[in-house]
N, C-alpha and C positions, 0 to 999 in steps of 0.2 A: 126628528132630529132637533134636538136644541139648537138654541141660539145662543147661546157662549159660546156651542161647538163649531156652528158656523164663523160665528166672528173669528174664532179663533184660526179657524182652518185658511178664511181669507188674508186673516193677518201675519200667517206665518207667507202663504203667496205672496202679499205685497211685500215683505220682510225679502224673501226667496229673489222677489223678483228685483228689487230693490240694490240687491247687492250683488245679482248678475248685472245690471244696468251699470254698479259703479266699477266692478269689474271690467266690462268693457269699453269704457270710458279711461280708466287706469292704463289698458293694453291700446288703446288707441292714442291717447298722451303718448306713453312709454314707447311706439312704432313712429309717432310722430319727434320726437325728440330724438331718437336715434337717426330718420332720416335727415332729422336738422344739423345733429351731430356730423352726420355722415356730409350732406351737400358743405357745412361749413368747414369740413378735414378738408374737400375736395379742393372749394376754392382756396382754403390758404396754401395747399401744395402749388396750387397753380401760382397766387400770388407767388411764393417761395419761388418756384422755378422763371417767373416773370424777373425778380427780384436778382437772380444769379445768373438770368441770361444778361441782364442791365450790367452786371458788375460785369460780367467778360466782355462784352461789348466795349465796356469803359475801359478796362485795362488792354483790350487791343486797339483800342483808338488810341490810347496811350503811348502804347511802344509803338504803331504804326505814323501816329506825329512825329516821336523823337527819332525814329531810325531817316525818316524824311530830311527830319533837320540836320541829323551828321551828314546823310547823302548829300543834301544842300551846299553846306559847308565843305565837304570834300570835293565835289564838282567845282566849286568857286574857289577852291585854293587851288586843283589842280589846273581847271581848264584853262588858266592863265600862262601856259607852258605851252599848250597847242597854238595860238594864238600866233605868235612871232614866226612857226612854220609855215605858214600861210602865205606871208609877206609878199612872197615872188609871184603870187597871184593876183599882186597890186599893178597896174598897169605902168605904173612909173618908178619902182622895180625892178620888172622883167624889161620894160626900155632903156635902164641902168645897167644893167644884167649883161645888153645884148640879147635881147630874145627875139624872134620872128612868129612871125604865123604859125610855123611849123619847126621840126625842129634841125629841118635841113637850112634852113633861115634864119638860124641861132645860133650866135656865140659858145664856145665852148662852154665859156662860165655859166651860161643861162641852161644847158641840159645837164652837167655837172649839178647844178641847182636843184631842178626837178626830181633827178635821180637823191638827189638826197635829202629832199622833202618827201620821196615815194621811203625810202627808207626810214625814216622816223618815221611814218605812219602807220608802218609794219609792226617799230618797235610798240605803237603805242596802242596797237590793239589787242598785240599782249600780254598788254602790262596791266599793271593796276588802275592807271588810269583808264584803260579800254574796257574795263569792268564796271568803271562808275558809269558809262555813257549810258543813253537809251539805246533800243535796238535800231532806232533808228538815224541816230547821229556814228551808232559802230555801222549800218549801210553808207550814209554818205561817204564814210570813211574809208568801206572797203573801195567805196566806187569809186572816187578821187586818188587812194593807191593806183587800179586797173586804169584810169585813166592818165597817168602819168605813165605806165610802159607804153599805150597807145600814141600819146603824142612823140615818145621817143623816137616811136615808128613810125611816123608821119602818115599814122592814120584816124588824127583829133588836134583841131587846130588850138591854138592857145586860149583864144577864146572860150572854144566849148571847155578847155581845162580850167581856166580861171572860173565860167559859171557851174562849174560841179564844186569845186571852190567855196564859191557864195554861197551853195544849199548847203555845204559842209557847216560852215560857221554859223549860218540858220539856223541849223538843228541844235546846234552848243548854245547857241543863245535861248534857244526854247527850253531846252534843258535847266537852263538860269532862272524862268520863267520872267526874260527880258523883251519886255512885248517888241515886236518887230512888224515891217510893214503887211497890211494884210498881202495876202497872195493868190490870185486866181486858182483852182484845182487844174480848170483845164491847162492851163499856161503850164503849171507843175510835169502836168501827165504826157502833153508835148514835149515838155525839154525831158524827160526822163526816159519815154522810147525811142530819141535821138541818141541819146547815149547806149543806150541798148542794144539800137542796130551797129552804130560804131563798134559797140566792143565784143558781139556777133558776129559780125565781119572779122575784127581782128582776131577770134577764135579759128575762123575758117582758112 
């Protein structure tokens, strides 16, 4: 066999071989840049979707400040009206008033009173104002309501009626976020199943 024919033969090999080589270098690029294409789609959907959870975030921090700040502003125009119904749970007052311990020990004026601080409290948790409250300042409230038939009944002394009273006006100032003085739990949970069993009893 010649040697041109050999060279030749190995030269089209290396040629053959040559161009499978860049071939597969071409398809390995080309698999490569498509997975780059593909991971770089992936992250930017994520960016994108990170990007649009940030904006809804943002815009419900948004309206969840401002609906706050009308609340704010509605509580502190309204709660100004509750305020002067309280009065008669001032000790000097209810000793102006004629009020006693109980309310066989009171002045007409002074149950007159009560029953008509228990009746605006009715109205007021009704109303639109009893709708701005927290749930918790609409509990004090019911309970200061039931507390004021119980004293009628001379079954909750004035006392315990003026300190449901004070947790009433508690809660309205917290609702202000008007700091007030700290308050023990247990002290709380004490005076609260006193009231409980009182008005328990008066159920029964």
């Amino acid at each position: 066999m010649k040697i041109e024919f050999i060279t030749a033969v190995v030269a089209l090999i290396v040629s053959i071989t040559g161009i499978l080589i860049n071939a597969l270098q071409i398809d390995i690029q080309r698999r490569k840049l498509k997975d780059d294409r593909g991971q770089w789609e992936r992250e930017f959907q994520n960016k994108q979707s990170e990007w649009e959870r940030a904006v809804e975030r943002g815009i419900t921090q948004v309206i969840f400040q401002e609906a706050s700040i009308k609340l704010y502003e509605a509580r502190l125009r309204e709660y100004a009206s509750v305020w002067p119904l309280l009065k008669i749970t001032a000790r000097y007052e209810w000793q102006r008033l004629g009020g006693g311990q109980l309310a066989e020990d009171s002045h007409q004026n002074a149950i007159e009173a009560v029953q008509k601080m228990a009746d605006n409290l009715t109205n007021i948790a009704y109303d639109s104002l009893g709708l701005l409250m927290s749930e918790e300042s609409r509990t004090h409230l019911t309970g200061l309501r039931r507390c004021c038939g119980a004293f009628k009944k001379n079954k909750m002394t004035f006392e315990e009626l003026a300190g449901q009273a004070h947790w009433f006006k508690h809660s309205l100032r917290a609702d202000l976020h008007i700091p007030n003085k700290s308050i023990e739990n247990e002290e709380f949970k004490k005076y609260t199943e006193i009231i409980n069993e009182i008005l328990q009893s008066d159920r029964n």
